[in-house]
N, C-alpha and C positions, 0 to 999 in steps of 0.2 A: 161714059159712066155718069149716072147720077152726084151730084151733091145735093148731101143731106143739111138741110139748115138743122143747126143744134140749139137746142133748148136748154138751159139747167135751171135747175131748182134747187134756190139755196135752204136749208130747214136744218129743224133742230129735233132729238128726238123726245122731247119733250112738249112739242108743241102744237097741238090740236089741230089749228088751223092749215099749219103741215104738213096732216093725214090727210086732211079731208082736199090740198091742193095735189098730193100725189096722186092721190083714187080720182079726181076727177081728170088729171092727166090719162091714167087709164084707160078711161070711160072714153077720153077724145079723141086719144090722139090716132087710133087704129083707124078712122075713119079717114085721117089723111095718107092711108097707106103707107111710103116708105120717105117720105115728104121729110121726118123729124125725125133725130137723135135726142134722145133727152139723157141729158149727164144729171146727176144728183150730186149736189156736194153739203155737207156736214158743217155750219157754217160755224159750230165751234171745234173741231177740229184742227190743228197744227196749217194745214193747208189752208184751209177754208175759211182760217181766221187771217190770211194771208191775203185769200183773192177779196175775200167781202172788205179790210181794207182796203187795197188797191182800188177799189170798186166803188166805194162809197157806202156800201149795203148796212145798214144800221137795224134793220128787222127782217124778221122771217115768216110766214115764206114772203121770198120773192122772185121773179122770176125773170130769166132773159133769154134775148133770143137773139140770136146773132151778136153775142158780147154787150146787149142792150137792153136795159132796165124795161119791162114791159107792166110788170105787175109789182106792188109792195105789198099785196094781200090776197083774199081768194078772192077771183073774179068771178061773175056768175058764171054757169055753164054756157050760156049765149056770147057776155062777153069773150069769153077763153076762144070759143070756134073763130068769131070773127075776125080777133087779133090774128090768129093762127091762117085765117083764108087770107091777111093780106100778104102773105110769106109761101102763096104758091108761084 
């Protein structure tokens, strides 16, 4: 059996640049086939204001992969693929 390396995206739904990091998730992540899980968490929700302290997460979006700060903002779509092909 495969393992899936997981992704989550912390975001708020109030916040722009959190639309436009999910849709570009969209956009990428199918071309890594079955490669990534992405979890979304709600970073002001009861949880979420839980793990993003635990975590250190102070803005949104941001994003991790393997329990690991990758992004604090939208990366371009080139950088996104890159980070991503080093986690094949």
């Amino acid at each position: 059996m495969i393992t899936k390396t997981t992704i989550e995206l912390f975001y708020t739904l109030t916040c722009p640049n959190c639309k436009l990091m999910k849709q570009m998730l969209k956009e990428v992540l199918p071309q890594f086939e079955d490669k990534f899980s992405l979890k979304t968490t709600l970073a002001n929700s009861p949880s979420g204001m839980i793990r993003t302290m635990k975590l250190g997460i102070h803005t949104v979006p941001t994003l991790l992969i393997d329990n690991k700060v990758v992004f604090k903002s939208v990366p371009t779509k080139e950088e996104l693929i890159e980070k991503l092909k080093n986690y094949q």
